[in-house]
LODRENNU-122079 format. One line per field, with one value per residue (C-alpha): residue number from 1; chain; x, y, z. Coordinates in pm, whole numbers, plus 32768, in hexadecimal, padded with zeros to 4 digits. Example, Ala and Ser with C-alpha at 12.3 -4.5 7.8 and 13.67 -1.06 7.14 Angstrom:
num = (1, 2)
cadena = (A, A)
c1 = (84CE, 8557)
c2 = (7E3E, 7F96)
c3 = (830C, 82CA)
This chain:
num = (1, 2, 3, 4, 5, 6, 7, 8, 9, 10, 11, 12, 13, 14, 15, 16, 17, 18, 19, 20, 21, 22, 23, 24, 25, 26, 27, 28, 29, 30, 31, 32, 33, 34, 35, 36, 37, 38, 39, 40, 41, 42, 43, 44, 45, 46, 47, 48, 49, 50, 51, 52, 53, 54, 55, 56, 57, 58, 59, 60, 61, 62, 63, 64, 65, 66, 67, 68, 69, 70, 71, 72, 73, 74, 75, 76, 77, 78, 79, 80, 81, 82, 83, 84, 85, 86, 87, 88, 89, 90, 91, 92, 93, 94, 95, 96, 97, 98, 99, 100, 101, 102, 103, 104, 105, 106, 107, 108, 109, 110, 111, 112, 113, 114, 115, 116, 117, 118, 119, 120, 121, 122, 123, 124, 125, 126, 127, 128, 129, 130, 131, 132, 133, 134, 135, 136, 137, 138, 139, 140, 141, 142, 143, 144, 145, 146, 147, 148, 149, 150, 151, 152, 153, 154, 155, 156, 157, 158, 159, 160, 161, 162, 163, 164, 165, 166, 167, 168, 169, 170, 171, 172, 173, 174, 175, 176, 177, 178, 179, 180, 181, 182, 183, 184, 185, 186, 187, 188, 189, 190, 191, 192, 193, 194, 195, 196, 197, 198, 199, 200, 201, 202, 203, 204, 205, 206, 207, 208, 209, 210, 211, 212, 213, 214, 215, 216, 217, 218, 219, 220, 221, 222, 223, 224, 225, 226, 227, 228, 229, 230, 231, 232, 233, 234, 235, 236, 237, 238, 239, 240, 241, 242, 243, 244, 245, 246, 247, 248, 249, 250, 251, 252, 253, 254, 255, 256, 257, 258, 259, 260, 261, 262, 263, 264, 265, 266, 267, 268, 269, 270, 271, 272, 273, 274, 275, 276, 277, 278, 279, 280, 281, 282, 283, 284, 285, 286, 287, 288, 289, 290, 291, 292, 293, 294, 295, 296, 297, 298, 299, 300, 301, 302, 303, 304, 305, 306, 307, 308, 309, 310, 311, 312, 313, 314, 315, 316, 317, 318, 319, 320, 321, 322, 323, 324, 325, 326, 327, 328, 329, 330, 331, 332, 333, 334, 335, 336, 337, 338, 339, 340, 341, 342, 343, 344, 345, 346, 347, 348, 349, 350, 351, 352, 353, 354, 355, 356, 357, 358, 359, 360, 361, 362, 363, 364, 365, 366, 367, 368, 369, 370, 371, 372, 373, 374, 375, 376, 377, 378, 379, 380, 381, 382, 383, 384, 385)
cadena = (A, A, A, A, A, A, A, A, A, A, A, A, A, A, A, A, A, A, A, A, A, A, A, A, A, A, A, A, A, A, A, A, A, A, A, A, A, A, A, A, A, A, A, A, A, A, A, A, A, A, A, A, A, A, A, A, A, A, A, A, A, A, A, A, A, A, A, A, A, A, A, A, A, A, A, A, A, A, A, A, A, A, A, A, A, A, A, A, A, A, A, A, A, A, A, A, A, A, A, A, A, A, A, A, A, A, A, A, A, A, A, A, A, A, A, A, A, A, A, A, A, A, A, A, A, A, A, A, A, A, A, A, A, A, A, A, A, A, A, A, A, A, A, A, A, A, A, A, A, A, A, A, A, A, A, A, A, A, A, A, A, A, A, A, A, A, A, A, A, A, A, A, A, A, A, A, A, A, A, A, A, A, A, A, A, A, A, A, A, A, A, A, A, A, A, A, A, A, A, A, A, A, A, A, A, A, A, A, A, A, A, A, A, A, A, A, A, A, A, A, A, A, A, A, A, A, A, A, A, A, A, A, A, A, A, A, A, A, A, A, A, A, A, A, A, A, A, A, A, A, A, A, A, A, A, A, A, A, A, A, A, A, A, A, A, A, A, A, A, A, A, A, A, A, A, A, A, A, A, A, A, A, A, A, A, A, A, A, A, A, A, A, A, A, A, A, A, A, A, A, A, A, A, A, A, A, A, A, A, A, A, A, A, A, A, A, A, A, A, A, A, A, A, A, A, A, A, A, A, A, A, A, A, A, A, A, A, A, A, A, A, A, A, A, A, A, A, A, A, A, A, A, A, A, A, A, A, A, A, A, A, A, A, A, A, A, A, A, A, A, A, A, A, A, A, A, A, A, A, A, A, A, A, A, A)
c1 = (81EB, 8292, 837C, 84A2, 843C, 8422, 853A, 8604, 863D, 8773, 8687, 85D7, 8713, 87A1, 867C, 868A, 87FA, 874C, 863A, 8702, 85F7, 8615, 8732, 8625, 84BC, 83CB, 832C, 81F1, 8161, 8173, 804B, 8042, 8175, 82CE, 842F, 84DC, 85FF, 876F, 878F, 8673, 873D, 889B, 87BD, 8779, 88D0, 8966, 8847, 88B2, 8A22, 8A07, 8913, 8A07, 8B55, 8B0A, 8986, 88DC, 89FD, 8960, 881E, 8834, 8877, 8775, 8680, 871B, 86F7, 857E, 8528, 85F6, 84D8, 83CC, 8428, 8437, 8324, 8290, 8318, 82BC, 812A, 8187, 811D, 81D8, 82A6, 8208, 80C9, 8174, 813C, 8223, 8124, 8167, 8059, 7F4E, 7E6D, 7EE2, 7ECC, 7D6B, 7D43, 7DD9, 7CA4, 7B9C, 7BB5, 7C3C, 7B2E, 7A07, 7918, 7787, 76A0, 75F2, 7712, 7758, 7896, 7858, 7939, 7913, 7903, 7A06, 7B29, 7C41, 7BDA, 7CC8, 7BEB, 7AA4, 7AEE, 7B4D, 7A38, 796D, 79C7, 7937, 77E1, 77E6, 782D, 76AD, 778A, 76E6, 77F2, 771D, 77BD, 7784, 7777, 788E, 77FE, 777D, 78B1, 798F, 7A43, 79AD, 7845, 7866, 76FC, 76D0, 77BA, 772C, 7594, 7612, 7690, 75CB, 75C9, 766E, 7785, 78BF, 79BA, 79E4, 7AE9, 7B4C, 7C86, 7D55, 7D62, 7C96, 7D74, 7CC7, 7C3C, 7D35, 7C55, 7D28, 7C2E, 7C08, 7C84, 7C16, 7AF2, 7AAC, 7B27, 7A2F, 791C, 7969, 7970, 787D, 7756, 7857, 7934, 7A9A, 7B45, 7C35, 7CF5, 7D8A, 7EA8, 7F5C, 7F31, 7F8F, 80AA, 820A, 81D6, 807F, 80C5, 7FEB, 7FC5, 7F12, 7EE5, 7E56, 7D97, 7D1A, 7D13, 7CDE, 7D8A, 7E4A, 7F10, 7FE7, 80ED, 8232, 824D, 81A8, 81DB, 82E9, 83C9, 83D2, 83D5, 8297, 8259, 82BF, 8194, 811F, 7FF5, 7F9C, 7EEC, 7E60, 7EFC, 7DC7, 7D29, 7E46, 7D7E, 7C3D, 7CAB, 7CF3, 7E23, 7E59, 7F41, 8001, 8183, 82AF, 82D9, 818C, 81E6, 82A6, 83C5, 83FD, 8539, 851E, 848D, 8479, 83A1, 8203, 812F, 806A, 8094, 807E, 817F, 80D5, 811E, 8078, 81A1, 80B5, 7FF8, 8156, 8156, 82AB, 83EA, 83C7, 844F, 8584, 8611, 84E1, 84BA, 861B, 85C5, 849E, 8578, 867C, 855E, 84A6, 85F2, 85F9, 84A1, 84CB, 8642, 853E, 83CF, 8282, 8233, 8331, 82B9, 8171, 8196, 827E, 816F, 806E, 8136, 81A4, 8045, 7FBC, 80B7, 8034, 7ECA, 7F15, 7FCC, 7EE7, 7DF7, 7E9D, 7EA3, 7D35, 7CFD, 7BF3, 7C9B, 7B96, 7C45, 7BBF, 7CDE, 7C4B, 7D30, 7D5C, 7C9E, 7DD3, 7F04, 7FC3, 7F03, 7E54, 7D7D, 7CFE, 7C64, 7CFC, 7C0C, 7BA4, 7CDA, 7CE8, 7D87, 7E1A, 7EAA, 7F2F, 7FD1, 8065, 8102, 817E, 824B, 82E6, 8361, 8404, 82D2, 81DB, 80BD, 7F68, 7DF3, 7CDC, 7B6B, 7BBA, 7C88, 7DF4, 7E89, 7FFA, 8098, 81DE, 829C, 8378, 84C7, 8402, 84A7, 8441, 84CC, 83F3, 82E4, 8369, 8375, 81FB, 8166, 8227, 81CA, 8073, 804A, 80F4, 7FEC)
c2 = (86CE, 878B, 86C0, 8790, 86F0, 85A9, 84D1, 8420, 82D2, 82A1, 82F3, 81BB, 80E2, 8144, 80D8, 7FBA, 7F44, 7F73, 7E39, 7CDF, 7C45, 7D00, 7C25, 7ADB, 7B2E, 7C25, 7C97, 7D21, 7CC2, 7DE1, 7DDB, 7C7F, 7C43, 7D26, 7CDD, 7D9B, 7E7F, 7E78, 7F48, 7E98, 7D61, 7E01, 7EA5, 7D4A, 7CB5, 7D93, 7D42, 7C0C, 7C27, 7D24, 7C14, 7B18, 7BDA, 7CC9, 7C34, 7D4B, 7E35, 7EE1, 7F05, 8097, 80B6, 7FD4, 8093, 81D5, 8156, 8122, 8273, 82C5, 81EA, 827F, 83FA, 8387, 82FA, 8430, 8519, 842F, 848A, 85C8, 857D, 85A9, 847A, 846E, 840F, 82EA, 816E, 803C, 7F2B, 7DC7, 7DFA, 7EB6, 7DB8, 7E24, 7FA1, 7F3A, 7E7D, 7F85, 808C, 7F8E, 7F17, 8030, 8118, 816D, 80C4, 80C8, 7FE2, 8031, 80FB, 8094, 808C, 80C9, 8010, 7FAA, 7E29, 7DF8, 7E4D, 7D93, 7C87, 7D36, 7E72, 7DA3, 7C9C, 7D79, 7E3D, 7D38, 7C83, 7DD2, 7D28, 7C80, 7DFB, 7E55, 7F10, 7EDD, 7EDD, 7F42, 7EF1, 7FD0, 7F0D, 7FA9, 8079, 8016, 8102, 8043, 80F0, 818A, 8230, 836A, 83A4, 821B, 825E, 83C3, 8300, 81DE, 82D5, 834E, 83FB, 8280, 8261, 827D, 821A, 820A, 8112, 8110, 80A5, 81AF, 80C8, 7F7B, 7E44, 7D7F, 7EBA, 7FC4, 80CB, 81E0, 82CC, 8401, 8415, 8569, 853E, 83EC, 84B0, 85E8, 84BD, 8426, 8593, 8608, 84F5, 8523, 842E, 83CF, 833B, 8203, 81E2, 808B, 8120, 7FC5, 7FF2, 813B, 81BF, 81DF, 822B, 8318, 8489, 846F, 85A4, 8551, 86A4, 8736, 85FE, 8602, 8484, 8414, 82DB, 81FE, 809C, 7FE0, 7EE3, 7EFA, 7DDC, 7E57, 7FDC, 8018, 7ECD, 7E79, 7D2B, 7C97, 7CDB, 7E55, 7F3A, 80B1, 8143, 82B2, 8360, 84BA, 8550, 85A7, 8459, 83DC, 83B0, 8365, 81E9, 80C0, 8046, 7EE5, 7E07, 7EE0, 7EA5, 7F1F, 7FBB, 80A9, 817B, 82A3, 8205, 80D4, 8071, 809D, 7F45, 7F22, 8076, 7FED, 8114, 815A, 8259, 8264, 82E8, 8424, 8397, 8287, 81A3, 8166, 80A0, 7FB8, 7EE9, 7E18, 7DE6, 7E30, 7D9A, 7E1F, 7D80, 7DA4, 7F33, 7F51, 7EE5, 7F93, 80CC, 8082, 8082, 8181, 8250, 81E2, 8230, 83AB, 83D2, 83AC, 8451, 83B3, 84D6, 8462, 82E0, 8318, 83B7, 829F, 8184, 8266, 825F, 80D1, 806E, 8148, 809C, 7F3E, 7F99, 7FF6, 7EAB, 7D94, 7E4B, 7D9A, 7C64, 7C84, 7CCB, 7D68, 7E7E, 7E5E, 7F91, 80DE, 81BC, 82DD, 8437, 8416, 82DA, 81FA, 813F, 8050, 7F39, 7EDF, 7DBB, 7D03, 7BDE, 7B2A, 7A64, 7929, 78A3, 782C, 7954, 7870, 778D, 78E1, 7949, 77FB, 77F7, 7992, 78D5, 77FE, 78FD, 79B0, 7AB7, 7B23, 7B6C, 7B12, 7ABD, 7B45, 7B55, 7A83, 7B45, 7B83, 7C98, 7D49, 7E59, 7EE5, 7FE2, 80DF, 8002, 7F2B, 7F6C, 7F1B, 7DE8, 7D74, 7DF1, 7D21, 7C06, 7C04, 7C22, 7B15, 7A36, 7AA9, 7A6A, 7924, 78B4)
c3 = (7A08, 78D7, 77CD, 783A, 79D3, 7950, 79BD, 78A5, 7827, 794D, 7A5D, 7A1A, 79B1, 7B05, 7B97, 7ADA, 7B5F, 7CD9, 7C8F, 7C97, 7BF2, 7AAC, 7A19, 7A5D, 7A2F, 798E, 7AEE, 7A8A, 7BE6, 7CD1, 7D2E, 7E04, 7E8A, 7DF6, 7DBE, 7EE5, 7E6E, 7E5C, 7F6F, 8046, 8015, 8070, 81B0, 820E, 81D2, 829A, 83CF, 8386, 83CB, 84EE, 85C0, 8549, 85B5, 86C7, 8737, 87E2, 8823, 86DF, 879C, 8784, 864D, 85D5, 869A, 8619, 84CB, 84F0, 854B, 8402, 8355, 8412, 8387, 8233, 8240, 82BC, 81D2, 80BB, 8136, 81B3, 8312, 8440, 84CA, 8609, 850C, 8494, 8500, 84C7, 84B3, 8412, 82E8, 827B, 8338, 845F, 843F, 8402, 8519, 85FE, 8592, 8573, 86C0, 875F, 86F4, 8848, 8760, 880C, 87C5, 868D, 85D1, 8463, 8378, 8212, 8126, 7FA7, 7F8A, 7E7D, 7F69, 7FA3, 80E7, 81E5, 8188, 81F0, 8302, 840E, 841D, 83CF, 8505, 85C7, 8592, 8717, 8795, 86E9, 85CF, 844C, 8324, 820C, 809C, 7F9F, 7E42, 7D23, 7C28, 7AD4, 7A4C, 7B51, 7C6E, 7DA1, 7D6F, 7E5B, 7E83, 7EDF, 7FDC, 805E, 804D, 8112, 822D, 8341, 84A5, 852B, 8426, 84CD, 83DD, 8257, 81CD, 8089, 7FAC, 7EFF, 7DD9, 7D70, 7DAA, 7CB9, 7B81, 7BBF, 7C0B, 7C76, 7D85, 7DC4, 7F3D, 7F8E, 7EF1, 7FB4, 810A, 80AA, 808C, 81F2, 82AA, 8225, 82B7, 840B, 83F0, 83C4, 82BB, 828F, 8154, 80E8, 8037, 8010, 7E72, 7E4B, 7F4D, 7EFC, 7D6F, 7DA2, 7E4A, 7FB3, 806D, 81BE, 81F6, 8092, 807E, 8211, 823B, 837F, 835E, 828F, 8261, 816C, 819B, 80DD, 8014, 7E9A, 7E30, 7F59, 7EF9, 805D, 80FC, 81AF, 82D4, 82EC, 82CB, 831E, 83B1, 83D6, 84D8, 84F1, 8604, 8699, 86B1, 875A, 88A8, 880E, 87C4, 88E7, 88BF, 88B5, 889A, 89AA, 89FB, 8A70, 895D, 8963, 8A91, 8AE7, 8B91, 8A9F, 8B0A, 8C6D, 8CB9, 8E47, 8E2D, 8DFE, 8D8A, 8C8F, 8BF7, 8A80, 899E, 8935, 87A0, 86A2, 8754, 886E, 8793, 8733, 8856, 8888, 87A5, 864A, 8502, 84F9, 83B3, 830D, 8357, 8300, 8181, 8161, 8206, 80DD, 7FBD, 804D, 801E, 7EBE, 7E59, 7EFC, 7E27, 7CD4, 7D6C, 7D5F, 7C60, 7B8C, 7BE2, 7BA4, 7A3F, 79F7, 7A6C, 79B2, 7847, 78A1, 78CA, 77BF, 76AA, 7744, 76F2, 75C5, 7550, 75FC, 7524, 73ED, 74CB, 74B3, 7608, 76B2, 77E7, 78FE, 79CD, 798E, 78FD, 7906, 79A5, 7B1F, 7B05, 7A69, 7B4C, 7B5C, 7B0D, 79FB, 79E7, 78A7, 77FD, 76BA, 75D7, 75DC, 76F5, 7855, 7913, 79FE, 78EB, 7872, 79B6, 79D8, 786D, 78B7, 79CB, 7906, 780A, 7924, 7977, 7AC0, 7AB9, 7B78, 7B2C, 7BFE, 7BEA, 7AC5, 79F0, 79B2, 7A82, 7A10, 7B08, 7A83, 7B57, 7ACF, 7AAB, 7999, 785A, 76EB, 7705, 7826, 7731, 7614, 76F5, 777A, 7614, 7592, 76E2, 768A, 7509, 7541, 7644)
């Protein structure tokens, strides 16, 4: 992006006035659990008072609204709508493929072993169908070692899951790359995109992912308990669906009429009554995000994160996330000498500022409403620890 594309300093201080929890805390947490927006939170006030008022009289356009959601969510990947799930978290979307998929005794799932444990328990728990999960330890460099990946595949590997970006390092992949990997030995791939979607461009279709999940409560400043799953179109029938409902077939609505007969969508794998508040909100800060762009976002978390590496350097600090190019996001994770990170998180809380330790060290993840003074803030937190 040029300087004359870059958005200006009101972009960001409109942004700003959208996230309640700027005028209390210094949210540099994003990456575990987010702040929802200003207009998640009027989304769910307004729920609120319809239930309240008029109960389910506002059934249609509740349900109208969600297929809102469900395009935006689409265009956000560029994939078509009928492509797009409305699953309660990540966990689930993984759940749906994992034990959907016509797995045969002696298939295998390749996987690194540093991802996050909703990345690694469900396929995991395919060991009673005769289906190995091989782990493929990070590389010395950190990240995802491709050819690790591409040696531990072979004529039996079905699937190759991997997240879009490290929960715990902030490795920032390749997805393409990672997809290329997983087609090439003749298998799909599943993409954890929990840590990356809503301020990282994802094309499904440049990158060819087979599959992906995230739930809406970090990057999308969602609630809990609203999430999103992609499907290829064409693999639509290749998965079981479970968890079957009313809600998966054809004729929904028409309740006295038994037959099954799928909805010819991802919806087939949705099962009963959604969260309806809770997919309002996200609807609400999806619409946010997409009035800014995740190519503007991203740029912004880029320079934010940069300027933090560069300042817990005086701190003494050693960075522990590669920042190298395509490599850097939103989270950077580092060490500070001789302190208890958890002492330090604790004391950051006190001053009025998030952030998280894992794997041991301290972990800050701005997004692109953090201002200088949320900068300000942290450091001092920090030196004062």
């Amino acid at each position: 992006m040029s300087q004359s594309e870059a958005p200006n300093d009101s972009t960001w201080e409109a942004f700003r006035r959208e996230m309640p929890v700027s005028e209390n805390l210094a949210y540099f947490d994003h990456a575990a659990v987010a702040p929802i927006s200003g207009p998640a939170q009027r989304a769910l006030s307004q729920w609120a008072e319809q239930s309240a008022k008029i109960g389910e009289t506002a059934w249609p356009q509740w349900s109208r609204r969600l297929e809102e959601v469900r395009q935006s969510a689409a265009t956000m990947v560029s994939a078509d709508a009928e492509e797009i799930g409305l699953v309660r978290n990540t966990t689930e979307g993984i759940g749906i493929v994992a034990e959907g998929y016509p797995w045969q005794i002696g298939d295998n799932v390749v996987v690194p072993a540093d991802e996050f444990p909703s990345n690694l328990y469900p396929w995991l728990n395919l060991a009673s169908r005769g289906v190995e999960t091989r782990q493929i330890p990070p590389a010395e460099t950190g990240g995802i070692d491709l050819q690790a990946v591409a040696d531990a595949c072979d004529e039996r590997t079905r699937i190759v899951a991997a997240s879009w970006v490290g929960y715990a390092g902030g490795w920032r992949s390749d997805v393409a790359e990672l997809a290329q990997v997983a087609h090439d030995a003749g298998a799909l791939f599943f993409l954890d995109a929990i840590q990356g979607l809503g301020v990282f461009p994802l094309d499904v279709r440049q990158t060819n992912i087979d599959f992906f999940a995230a739930d809406g409560h970090k990057w999308m400043l969602g609630p809990e308990g609203a999430g999103l799953l992609y499907m290829r179109r064409e693999h639509l029938d290749l998965l079981r669906p479970f968890g079957v409902g009313w809600n998966s077939v054809r004729h929904a609505r028409e309740f006295n009429r038994i037959e099954l007969d799928y909805r010819p969508t991802v919806e087939r794998y949705e099962g009963g009554s959604q969260n309806m508040p809770g997919f309002h909100a996200l609807g609400a800060s999806l619409d946010l995000l997409a009035s800014i762009g995740t190519e503007r976002l991203a740029a912004r978390l880029i320079e934010l994160t940069d300027q933090l590496c560069e300042r817990l350097t005086t701190l003494g600090a050693t960075i522990i996330s590669r920042r190298e190019g395509e490599r850097r996001s939103g989270i950077v994770s580092f060490t500070l000498p001789d302190v208890d990170p958890n002492q330090v998180q604790k004391h950051c809380m006190s001053e009025g500022v998030v952030l998280s330790c894992r794997a041991g060290r301290l972990r800050v993840s701005p997004h692109g409403y953090t201002s200088n003074s949320d900068l300000d803030r942290l450091f001092a937190a920090l030196a004062s620890a």
